[in-house]
C-alpha positions in Angstrom: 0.0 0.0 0.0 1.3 3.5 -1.1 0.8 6.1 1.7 -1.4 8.5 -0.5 -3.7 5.4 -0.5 -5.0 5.3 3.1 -6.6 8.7 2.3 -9.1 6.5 0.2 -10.4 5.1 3.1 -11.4 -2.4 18.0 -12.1 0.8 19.3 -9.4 0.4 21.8 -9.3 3.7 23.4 -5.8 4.7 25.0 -6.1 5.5 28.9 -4.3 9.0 28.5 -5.0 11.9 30.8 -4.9 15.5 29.8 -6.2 17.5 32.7 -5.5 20.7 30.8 -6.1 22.2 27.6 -2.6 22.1 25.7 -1.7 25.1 23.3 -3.0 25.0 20.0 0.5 25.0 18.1 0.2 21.3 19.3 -2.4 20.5 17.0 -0.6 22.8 14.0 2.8 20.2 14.8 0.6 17.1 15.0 -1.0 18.2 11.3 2.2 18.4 10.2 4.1 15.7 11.2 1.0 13.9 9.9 1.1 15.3 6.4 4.8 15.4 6.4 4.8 11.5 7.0 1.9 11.2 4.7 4.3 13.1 2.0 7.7 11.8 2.9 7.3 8.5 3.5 9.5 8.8 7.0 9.0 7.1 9.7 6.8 8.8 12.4 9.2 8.6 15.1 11.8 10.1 13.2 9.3 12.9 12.5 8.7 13.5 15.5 11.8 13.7 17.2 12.6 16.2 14.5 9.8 18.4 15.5 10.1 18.3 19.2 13.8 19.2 19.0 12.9 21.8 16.6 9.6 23.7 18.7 11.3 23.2 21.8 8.7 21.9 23.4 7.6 21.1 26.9 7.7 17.4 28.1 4.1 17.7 28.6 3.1 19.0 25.5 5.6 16.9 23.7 3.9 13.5 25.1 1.0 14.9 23.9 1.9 15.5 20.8 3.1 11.8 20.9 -0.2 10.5 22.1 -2.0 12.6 19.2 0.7 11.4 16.4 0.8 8.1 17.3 -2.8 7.1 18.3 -4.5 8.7 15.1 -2.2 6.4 12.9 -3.0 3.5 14.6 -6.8 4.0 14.4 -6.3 5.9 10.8 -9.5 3.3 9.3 -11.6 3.7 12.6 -11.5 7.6 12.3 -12.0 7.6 8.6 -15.3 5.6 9.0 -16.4 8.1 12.1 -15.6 10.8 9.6 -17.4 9.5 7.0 -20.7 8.9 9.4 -20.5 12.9 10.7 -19.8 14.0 7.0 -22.4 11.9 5.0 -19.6 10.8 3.3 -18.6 14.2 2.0 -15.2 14.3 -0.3 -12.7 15.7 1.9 -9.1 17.1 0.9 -6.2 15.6 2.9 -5.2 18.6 5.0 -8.9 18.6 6.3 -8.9 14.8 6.7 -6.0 15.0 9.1 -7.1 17.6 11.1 -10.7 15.6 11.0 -8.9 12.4 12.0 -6.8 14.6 14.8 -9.6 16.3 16.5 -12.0 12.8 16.3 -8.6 11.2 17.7 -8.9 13.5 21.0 -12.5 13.1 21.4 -13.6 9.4 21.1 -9.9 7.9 21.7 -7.8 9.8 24.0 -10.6 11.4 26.5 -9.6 15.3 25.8 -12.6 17.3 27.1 -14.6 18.6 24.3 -13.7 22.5 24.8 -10.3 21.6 24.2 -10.1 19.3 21.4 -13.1 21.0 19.1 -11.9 24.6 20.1 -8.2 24.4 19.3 -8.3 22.2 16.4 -10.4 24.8 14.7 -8.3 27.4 15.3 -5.4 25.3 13.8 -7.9 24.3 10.7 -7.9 27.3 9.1 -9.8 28.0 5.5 -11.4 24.9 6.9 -12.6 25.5 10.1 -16.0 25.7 10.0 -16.2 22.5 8.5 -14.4 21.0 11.0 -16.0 22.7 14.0 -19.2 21.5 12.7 -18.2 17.8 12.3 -16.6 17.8 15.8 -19.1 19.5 17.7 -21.6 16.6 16.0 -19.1 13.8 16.9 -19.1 15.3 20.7 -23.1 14.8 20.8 -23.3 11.7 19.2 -20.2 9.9 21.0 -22.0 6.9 23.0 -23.5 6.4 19.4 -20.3 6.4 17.1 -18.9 4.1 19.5 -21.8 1.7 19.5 -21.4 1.8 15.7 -18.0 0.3 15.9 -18.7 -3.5 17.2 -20.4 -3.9 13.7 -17.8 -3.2 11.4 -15.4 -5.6 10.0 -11.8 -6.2 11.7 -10.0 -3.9 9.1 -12.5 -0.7 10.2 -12.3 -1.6 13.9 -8.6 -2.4 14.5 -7.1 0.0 11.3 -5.7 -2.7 9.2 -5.3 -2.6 5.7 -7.7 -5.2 4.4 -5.4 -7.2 2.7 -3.4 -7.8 5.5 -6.3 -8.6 7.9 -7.7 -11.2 5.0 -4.6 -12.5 4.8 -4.1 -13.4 8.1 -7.4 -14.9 8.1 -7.0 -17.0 5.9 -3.4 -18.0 7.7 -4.2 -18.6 11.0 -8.3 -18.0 11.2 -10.1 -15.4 12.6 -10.0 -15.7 16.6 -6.2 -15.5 16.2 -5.7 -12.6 13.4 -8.6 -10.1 15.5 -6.4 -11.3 18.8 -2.9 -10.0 16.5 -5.3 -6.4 15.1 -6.2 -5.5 18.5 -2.9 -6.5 20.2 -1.3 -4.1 17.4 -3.6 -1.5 19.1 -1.6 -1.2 22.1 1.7 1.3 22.8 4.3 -1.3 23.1 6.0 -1.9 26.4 9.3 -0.7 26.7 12.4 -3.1 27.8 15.7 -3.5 28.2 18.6 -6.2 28.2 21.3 -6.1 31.0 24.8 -5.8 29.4 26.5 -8.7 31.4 29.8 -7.6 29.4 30.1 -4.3 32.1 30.8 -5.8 35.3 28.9 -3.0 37.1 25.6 -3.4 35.3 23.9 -6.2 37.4 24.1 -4.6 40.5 23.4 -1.1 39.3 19.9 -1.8 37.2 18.8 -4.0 40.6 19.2 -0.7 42.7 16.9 1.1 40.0 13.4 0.9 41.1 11.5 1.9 37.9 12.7 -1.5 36.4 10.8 -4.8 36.4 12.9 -7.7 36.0 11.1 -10.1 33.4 13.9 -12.9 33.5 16.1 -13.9 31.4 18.2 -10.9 31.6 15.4 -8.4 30.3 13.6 -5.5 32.1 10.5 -3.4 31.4 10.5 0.4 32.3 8.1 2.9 31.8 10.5 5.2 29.8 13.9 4.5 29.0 16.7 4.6 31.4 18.7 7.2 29.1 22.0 7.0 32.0 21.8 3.5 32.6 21.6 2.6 28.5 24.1 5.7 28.1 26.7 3.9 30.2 26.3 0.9 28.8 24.7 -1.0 31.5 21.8 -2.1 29.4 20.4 -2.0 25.8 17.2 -1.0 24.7 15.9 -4.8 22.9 12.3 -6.2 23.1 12.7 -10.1 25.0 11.8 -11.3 21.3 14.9 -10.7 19.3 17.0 -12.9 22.0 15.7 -16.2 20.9 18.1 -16.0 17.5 21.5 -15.4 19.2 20.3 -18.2 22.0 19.2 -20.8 19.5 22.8 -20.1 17.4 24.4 -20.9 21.0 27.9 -19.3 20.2 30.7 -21.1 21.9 33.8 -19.2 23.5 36.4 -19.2 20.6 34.4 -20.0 17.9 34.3 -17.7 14.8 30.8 -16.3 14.3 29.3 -14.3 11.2 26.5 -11.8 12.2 25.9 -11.3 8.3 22.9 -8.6 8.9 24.3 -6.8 12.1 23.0 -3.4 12.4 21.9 -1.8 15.0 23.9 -4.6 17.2 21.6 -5.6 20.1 22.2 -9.4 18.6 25.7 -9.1 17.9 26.3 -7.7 21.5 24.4 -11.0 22.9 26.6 -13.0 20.8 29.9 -11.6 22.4 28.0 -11.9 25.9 27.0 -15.3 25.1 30.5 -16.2 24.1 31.9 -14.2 27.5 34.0 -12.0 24.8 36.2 -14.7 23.8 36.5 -16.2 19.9 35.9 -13.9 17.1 32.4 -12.0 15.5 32.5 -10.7 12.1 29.8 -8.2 11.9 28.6 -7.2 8.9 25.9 -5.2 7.1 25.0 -4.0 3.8 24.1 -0.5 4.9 27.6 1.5 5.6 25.0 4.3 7.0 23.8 1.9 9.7 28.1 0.7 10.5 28.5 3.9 12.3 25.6 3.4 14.9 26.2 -0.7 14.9 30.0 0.6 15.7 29.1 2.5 18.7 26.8 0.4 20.0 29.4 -2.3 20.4 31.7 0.2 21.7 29.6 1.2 24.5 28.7 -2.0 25.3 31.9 -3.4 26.0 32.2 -5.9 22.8 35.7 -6.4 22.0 35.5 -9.4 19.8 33.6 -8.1 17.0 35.2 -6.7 13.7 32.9 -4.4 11.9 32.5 -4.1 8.1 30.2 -3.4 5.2 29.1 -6.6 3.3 26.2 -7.3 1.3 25.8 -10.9 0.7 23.7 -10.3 -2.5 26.7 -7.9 -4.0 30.0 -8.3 -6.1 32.2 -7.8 -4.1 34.7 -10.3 -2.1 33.9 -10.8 1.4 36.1 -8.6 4.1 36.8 -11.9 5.9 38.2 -13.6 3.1 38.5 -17.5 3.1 37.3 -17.6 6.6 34.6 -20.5 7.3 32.2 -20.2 10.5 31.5 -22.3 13.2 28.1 -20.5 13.1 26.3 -17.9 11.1 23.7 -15.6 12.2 20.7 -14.2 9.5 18.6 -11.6 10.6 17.2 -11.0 7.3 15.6 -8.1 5.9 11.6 -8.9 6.2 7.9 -7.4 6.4 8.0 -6.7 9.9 4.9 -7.6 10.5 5.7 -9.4 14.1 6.8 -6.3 15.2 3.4 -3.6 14.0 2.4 -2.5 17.5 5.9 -1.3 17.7 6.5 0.5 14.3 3.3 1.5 13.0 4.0 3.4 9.8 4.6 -0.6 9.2 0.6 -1.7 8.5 0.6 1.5 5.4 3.5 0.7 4.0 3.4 -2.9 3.7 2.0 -3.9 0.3 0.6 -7.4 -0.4 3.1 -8.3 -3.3 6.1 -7.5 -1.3 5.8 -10.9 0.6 6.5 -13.0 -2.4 9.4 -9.8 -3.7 10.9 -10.4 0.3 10.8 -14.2 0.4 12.8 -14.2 -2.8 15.3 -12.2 -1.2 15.4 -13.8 1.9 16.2 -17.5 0.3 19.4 -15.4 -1.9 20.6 -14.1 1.1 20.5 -18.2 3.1 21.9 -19.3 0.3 24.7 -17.1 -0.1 25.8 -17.3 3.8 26.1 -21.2 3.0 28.9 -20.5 1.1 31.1 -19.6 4.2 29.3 -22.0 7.0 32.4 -24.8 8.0 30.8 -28.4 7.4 29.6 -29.6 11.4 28.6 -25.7 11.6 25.2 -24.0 12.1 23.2 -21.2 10.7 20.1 -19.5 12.7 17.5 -18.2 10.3 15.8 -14.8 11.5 12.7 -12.8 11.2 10.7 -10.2 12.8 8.3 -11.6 10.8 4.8 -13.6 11.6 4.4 -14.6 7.9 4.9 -18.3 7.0 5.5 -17.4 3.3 9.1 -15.3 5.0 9.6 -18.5 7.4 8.7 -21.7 7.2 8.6 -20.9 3.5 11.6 -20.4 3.0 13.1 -22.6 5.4 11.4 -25.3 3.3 12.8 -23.6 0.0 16.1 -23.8 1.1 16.2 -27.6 2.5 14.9 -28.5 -0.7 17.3 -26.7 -2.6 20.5 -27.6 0.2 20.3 -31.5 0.6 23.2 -31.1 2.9 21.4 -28.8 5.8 19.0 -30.7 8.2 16.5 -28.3 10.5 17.6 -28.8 13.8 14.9 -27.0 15.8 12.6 -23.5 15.1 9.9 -21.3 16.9 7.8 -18.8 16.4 6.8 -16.1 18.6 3.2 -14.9 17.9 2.9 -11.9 20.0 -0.9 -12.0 21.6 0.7 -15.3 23.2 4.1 -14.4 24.3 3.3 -11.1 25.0 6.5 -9.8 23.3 7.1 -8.8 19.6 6.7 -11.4 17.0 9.6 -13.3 15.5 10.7 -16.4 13.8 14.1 -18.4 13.8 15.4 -21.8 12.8 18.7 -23.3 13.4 20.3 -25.3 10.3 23.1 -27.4 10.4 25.4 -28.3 7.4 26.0 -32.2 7.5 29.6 -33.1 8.1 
């Protein structure tokens, strides 16, 4: 799906507070930060960071410009059909669309009294405002009967999914499962972090912080990020989901390991930590932009085995390692993200149907090319942030049938409404001896 096409268009309100009335040059940024991402095709976060940098704007009115941003693109099909109820259908352009979707946004999802969110909407609506103070100032009289409206219409109206995506998850894995995976989407994601057990000073310090939970397995969830304690190294910001890939390669000390798609380096640091810093990681990605952040990450959290270096596996060009053959390979491939959409929601308007087959494709070039450098006896974990069979077991099955010489050791998925954690897939492959 383009992004101009979601202007052609389970009621899961957020429990946000605003006790008073912010300024109206909130709604103005929200607009356009909405019609910027609309434009640019950017990602909404990065938009946003941009603009509260930029305005200078107070913590309170910058979470509330976060709440408005974020909650009006996840629920961009729900306030298009309440738009379409209070307008009688009426063609709207897309500056007053957005402002219609930002001011429905305040009154039926986030709780902002009616004053507040019809009054200073308006006043940032412009040539427009009339129309816009009339539809709002209906939707404020008619709310108990909007909502009741809602329980009616299909998944893809009620949970904001395109309807391609909502089919096809039908059609995957039926439809108690794909409305449990709509309206989990529907939430803000939780926030966690990973202890760095490479800085001897983390373990104790994190226990001593009381706004973490400990969740096991090395992970805790916060509130906010703890920008000292990740600043220092003493953690990393990782959901519990993308551990299950560097723990099913099961790195030895002294073994040579290829982390083929590296960036940002949350998995590569579990690697070294896994391997207690000893043996050798080659980590590699195809994006020298993303090096300099996967460089510093490593830095700061005390990795000293990795080597970094630009690689694409699908390129020309000789690989940096040379000759070398691993004792184990990590893939985190390129995919649809589609495990991960309560997280990164420009994800769900992006997405287009054909790109599954386009990134499957991909994603069995790139196995196939890692083979190349896997030692006989040696194993390669498959990864995703994917929910998709067609990017899995798909291609997992592709590739056996193509490799003769690789057996499936073991795999999992994570589906998220059950783990509670971001989706993800990963199988282990061995090369027979």
């Amino acid at each position: 799906m383009t992004v101009d096409s979601i202007d052609l268009f389970p009621l899961t309100p957020l429990k946000t507070s605003h006790s008073s009335s912010p300024s109206t040059s909130v709604r103005n940024h929200a607009l356009d930060v909405l019609t910027d991402w609309q434009k640019s095709g950017r990602f909404a976060t990065e938009l946003l960071d941009e603009r509260v940098r930029r305005a200078v704007l107070s913590p309170p009115n910058a979470a509330f410009l976060h709440d408005i941003v974020f909650t009006t693109l996840r629920n961009i099909s729900l306030l298009d059909f309440w738009a379409d109820q209070l307008t009688d259908g009426k063609h709207l352009d897309h500056r007053t669309r957005w402002l219609l979707r930002i001011g429905l946004c305040q009154l039926l999802l986030l709780g902002v009294p009616s004053h507040a969110a019809v009054n200073e909407t308006v006043a940032a609506a412009g040539r427009s405002g009339a129309l816009v103070n009339a539809v709002l100032r209906r939707a404020g009289r008619e709310e108990a009967k909007l909502h009741a409206m809602v329980e009616a219409q299909p998944l893809a109206v009620r949970y904001s999914h395109p309807e391609f995506m909502v089919r096809r998850w039908i059609k995957i894995m039926g439809k108690a499962k794909a409305e449990a995976l709509c309206q989990w989407n529907q939430e803000p994601p939780h926030t966690y972090v990973r202890l760095n057990a490479l800085n001897e000073e983390a373990a104790e310090r994190l226990a001593k912080m009381p706004e973490l939970t400990d969740v096991g397995e090395g992970f805790y969830q916060c509130e906010t990020a703890p920008r000292e304690a990740l600043k220092h190294g003493l953690c990393y910001a990782q959901d519990p989901s993308t551990a299950h890939a560097p723990r099913m390669l099961a790195p030895k000390p002294g073994e040579m390991v290829l982390d083929a798609c590296a960036a940002p380096g949350g998995k590569t640091a579990l690697l070294a930590e896994i391997m207690c810093n000893e043996g050798r990681i080659f980590a590699c990605d195809s994006s020298p932009v993303r090096l300099t952040r996967l460089r510093e990450n490593l830095t700061r959290l005390k990795v000293r085995i990795a080597q970094v270096h630009a690689f694409d596996l699908l390129g020309d060009a000789p690989p940096p390692f040379g000759d070398v053959l691993f004792d184990r390979i990590l893939l985190d491939v390129p995919c649809s993200n589609s495990g991960v959409m309560r997280r990164r929601i420009d994800v769900r308007w992006r997405l287009q149907e054909e790109e599954f087959a386009v990134l499957a494709e991909t994603q069995r070039r790139i196995v196939a090319s890692a083979l190349r450098f896997l030692k006989p006896g040696g194993s390669l974990v498959y990864s995703t942030c994917s929910i998709d069979p067609e990017e899995n077991q798909g291609v997992i099955k592709a590739i056996l049938e193509a490799h003769p010489e690789l057996e499936m050791i073991e795999s999992r998925l994570i589906f998220p409404p059950k783990e509670q954690t971001d989706g993800a897939f990963a199988a282990r492959l061995v090369k027979k001896a």
